[in-house]
N, C-alpha and C positions, 0 to 999 in steps of 0.2 A: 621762206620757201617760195619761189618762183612758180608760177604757172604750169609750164613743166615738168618739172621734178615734183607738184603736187598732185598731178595726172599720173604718172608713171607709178605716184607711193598709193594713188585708190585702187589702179588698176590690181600693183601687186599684189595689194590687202585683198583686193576681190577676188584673183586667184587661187590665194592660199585660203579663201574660206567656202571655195568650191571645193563640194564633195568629189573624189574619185572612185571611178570604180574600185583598184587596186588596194588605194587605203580603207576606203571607207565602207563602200558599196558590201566588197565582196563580206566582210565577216561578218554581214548583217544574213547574206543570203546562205551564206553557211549555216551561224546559229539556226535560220529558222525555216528555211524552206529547201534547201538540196536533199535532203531526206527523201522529200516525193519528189523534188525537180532535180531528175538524175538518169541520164539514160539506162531505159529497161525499168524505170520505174511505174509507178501509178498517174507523174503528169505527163502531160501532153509537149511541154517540149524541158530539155537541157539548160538551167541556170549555172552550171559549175565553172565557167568560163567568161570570159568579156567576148566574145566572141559569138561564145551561145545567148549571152543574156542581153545583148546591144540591140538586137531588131527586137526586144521585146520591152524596152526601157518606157515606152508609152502606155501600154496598156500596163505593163506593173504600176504604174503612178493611177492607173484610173481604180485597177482591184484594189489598194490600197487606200483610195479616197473614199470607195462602197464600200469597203471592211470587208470584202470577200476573201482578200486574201492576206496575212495566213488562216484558214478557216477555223473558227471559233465561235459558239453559239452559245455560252453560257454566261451569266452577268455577275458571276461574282468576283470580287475586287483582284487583281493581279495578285499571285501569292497562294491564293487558295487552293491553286490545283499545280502540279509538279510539273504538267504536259502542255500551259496555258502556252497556245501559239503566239497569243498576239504581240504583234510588236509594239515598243514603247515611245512615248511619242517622239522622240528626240530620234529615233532610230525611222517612223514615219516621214520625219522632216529632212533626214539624210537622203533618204529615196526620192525625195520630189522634187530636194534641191540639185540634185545629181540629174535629173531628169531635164529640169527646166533649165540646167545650163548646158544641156546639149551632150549628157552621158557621157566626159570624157574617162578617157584609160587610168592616166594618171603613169607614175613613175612602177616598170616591171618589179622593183624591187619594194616594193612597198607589198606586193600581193603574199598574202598568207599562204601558209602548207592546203592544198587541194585535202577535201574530207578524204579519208578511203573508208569504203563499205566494204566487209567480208564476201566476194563472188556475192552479190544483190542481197548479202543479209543484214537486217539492221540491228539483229542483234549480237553481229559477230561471228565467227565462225563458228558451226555448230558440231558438237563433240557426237551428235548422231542425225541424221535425218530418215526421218521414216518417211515411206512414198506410197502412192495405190500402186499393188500390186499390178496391172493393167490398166494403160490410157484408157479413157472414155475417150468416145466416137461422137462431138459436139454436131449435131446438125447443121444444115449450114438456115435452117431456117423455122420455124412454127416453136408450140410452146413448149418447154422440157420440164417435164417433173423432175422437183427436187430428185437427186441421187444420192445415197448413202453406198460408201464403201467399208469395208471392215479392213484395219490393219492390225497385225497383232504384234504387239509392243519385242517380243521374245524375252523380257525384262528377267533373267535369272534369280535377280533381286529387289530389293524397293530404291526408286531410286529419287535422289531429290533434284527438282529441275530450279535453277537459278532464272533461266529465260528462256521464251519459248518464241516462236516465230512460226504464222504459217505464210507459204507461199505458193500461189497458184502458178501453174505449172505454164499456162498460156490466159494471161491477164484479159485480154479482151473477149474473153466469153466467160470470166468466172463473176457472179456479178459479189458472193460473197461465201466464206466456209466457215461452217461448227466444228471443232473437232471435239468430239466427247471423249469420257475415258470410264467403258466400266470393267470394274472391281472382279475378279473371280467371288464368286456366290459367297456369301457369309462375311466379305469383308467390309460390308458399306458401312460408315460412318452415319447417323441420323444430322440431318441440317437440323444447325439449332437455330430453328423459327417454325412456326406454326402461319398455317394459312389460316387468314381471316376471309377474305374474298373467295366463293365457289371457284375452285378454277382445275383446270387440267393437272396431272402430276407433278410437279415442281421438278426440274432439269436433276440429278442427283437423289429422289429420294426413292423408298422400295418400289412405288409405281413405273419408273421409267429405268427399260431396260436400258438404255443408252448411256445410263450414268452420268456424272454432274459434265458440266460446260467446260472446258476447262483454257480454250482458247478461240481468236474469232480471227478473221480479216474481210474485210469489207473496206469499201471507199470512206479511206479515213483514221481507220483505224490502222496501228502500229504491234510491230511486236512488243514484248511484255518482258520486261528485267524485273526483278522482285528484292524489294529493300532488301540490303544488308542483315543477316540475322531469322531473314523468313525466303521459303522456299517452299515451292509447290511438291507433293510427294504423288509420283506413279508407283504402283505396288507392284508387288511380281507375278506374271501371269496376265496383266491391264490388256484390254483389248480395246485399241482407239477406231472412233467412227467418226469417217467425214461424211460431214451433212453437205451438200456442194449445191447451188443455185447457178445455173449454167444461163448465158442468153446467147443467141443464136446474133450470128454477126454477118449472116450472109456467104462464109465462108467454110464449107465443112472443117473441123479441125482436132486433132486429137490431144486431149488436155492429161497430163499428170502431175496432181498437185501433192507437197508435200509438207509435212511439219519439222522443223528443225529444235534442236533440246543442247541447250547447255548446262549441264549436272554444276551444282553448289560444290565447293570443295568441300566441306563439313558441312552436317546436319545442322538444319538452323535452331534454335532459339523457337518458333513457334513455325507449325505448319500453316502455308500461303493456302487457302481455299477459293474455292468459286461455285455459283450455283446461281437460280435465278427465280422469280416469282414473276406472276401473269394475271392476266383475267382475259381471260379469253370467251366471257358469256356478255357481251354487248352485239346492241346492232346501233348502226349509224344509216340513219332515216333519209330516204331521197332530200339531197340540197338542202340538208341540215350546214350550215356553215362552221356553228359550234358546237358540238358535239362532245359533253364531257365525260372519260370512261378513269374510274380509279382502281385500284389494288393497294392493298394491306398487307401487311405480314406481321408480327408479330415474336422479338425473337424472345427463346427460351434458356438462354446462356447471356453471359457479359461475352461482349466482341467487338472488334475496331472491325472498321469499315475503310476500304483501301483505294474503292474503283467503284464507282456506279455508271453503269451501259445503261441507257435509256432506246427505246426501239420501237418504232412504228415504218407502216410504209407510205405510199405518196400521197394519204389523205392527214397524214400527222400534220399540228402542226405547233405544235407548244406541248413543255412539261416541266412539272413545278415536284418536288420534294421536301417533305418536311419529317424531321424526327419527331414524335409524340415523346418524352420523357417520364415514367410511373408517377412522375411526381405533380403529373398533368402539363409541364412546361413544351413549348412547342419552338423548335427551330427549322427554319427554312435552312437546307445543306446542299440542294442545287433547282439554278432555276432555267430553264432554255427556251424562251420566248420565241425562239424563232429555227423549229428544227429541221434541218434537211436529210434528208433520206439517202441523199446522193451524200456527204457527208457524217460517217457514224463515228461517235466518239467516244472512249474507256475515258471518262473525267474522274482521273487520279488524283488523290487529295495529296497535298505534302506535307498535313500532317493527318494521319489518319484520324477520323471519327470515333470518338469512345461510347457505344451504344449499352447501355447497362440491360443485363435483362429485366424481362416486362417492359420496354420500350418497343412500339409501332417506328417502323417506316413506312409514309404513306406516299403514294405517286399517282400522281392527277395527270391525264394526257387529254389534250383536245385537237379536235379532229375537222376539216374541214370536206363536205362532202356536195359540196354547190357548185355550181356551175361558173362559181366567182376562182377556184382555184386551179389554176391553169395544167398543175399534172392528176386531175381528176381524170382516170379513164372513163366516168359515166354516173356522174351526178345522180341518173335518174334511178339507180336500182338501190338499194339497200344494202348494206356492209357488213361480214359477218368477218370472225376470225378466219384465217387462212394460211398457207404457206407461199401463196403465188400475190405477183405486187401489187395488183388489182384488187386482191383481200385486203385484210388488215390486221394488226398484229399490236395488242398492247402488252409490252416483253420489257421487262429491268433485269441485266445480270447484275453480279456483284462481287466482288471481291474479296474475302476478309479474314480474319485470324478470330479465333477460338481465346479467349484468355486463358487460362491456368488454371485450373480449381483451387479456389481460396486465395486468388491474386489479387482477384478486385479492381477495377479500376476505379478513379474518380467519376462523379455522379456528373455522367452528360457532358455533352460540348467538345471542344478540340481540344488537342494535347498537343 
């Protein structure tokens, strides 16, 4: 082979082992970011095109070298959780090599089917959406107490929801929504765990009018599809309450947000639950850096565990979970060294937790409250529990199913 002809067979090779958008690029940014990066969503700009994502091809290479992006904060091994963003490394090195060769297009015919999203919902078209009956009047400025609205379900009967979705109505003033769901009088279910930690009424039990948790959206989190077999049940007569945390944008604006319900075709196999446990009796000490506040529960039933929400605000900054098993054995089941506030996550297991009863879940949060952590509003005062972001809040929801009487599961550990 001649000089030549040896130039022209590297160059070719080099060509065809550059990444293209078209081939290669695009199904990476499908799989795992046009969900948020999609006009009218939660990011800031449009990936779904070479056209949207070309002036962005530098800084993707840099969020990706910081691990900022796709955002993910927990460390346990790829597999663990059903929702794990992160990309894998082969699909890292597609991004950078595409990058560092000058982002080409590549061949139109190589580019995949464009995602479609149901009108902005990600869980599909929903067979109902419930809405506030009247926008709220967002300020255009100062602080806003939490607002609560009442919807009433009109539910004729009990109905079982497959997946739920909420959506704020005008995203840049909602900062995040509860939607609760309580029961006409006499119908509540007892959660089967008992508090160990002193704490406020547990979301769901006879203390709390507002009835269990039953969906969220905040920055980060996603709507919620529910395995095959389990399904979330609203009864008849439910009356839903959105909890709403409004921030002021500078520009007066009228918000109406709503929740969207896609009904199971058949009753499942086991009912999907939610509910959540607290300790809400801590203080965090001026320019205390580390700060540790825990909570206990302790359940009273066998139950798999499906989703654990962990939740603090801008002084969070680490949290650690572990199962206690009756048999005294202990398992670490999530760990998130490094939580952000601006980022909230349902870290869904893919294989659910089998919690036998008499087994503790315990959750360790620490807190940084010095003047070393840059979204501290004010190191110097002291930190109590709160509703507003400058409080502070140590909050786990949870996910999970009920076993069967006399089903039993195997003793501890993943299935």
């Amino acid at each position: 082979m001649n000089v030549r002809l040896a130039l022209i067979f590297i160059a070719g090779t080099a060509a065809a082992q550059t990444p293209t958008f078209t081939k290669d690029v695009a199904p990476i940014l499908n799989k795992n970011c046009v969900i948020c990066h999609r006009t009218g969503d939660i990011a800031p700009m449009s990936l779904m095109s070479y056209e949207q994502a070309r002036p962005w091809a530098k800084a993707i290479k840099a969020q990706i070298a910081t691990g900022k992006m796709p955002p993910w904060h927990a460390t346990e091994p790829r597999g663990t959780f059903s929702n794990d963003r992160r990309l894998t490394d082969q699909e890292k090195e597609t991004l950078v090599a595409w990058v560092d060769h000058g982002a080409p297009k590549g061949d139109p015919k190589d580019l995949p089917p464009v995602p479609t999203f149901a009108a902005g919902w990600e869980i599909g078209k929903p067979d109902v959406v419930l809405s506030m009956e009247k926008a709220y009047a967002v300020p255009a400025s100062g602080t806003i107490h939490y607002q609560y609205f009442q919807i009433p379900t009109n539910f004729t009967e009990d109905k079982w929801i497959q997946a739920i979705e909420v959506r704020p109505g005008v995203r840049s003033v909602v900062h995040h929504i509860l939607v609760f769901c309580h029961e006409p009088e006499g119908t509540q279910a007892q959660p089967p765990f008992v508090s160990v930690v002193p704490k406020l009424p547990v979301a769901g039990s006879s203390g709390d009018k507002r009835g269990p948790l039953i969906a969220t959206t905040a920055p980060g989190t996603n709507g919620m599809t529910f395995p095959e077999g389990t399904a979330l049940r609203i009864k008849t007569g439910s009356m839903l309450t959105f909890h709403i945390h409004y921030t002021a944008n500078g520009t007066p604006t009228d918000d109406t947000s709503s929740v969207g319900l896609i009904f199971a075709k058949q009753p499942p196999q086991q009912e999907m639950r939610t509910s959540a446990f607290m300790n809400p009796m801590f203080t965090l000490p001026p320019g205390d850096p580390d700060k540790e506040v825990d909570s206990v529960i302790e359940f009273t039933q066998d139950i798999h565990v499906y989703a654990i929400f962990p939740h603090t605000h801008v002084r969070g900054k680490d949290w650690s979970y572990q199962v206690v098993y009756p048999d005294g054995r202990k398992e670490q089941v999530l760990s998130v060294p490094h939580y952000d506030f601006n980022w909230q996550t349902y870290y869904t297991f893919a294989k659910p937790l089998t919690v036998p009863k008499g087994s503790r879940l315990e959750a360790i949060a620490h807190y940084d409250n010095s003047e070393n952590n840059p979204s501290n509003p004010d190191p110097k005062v002291a930190v109590h529990w709160g509703e507003q972001t400058w409080q502070e809040m140590q909050y786990t929801g949870l996910t999970f199913t009920v076993d069967e009487k006399g089903a039993g599961p195997s003793p501890g550990g993943r299935q």
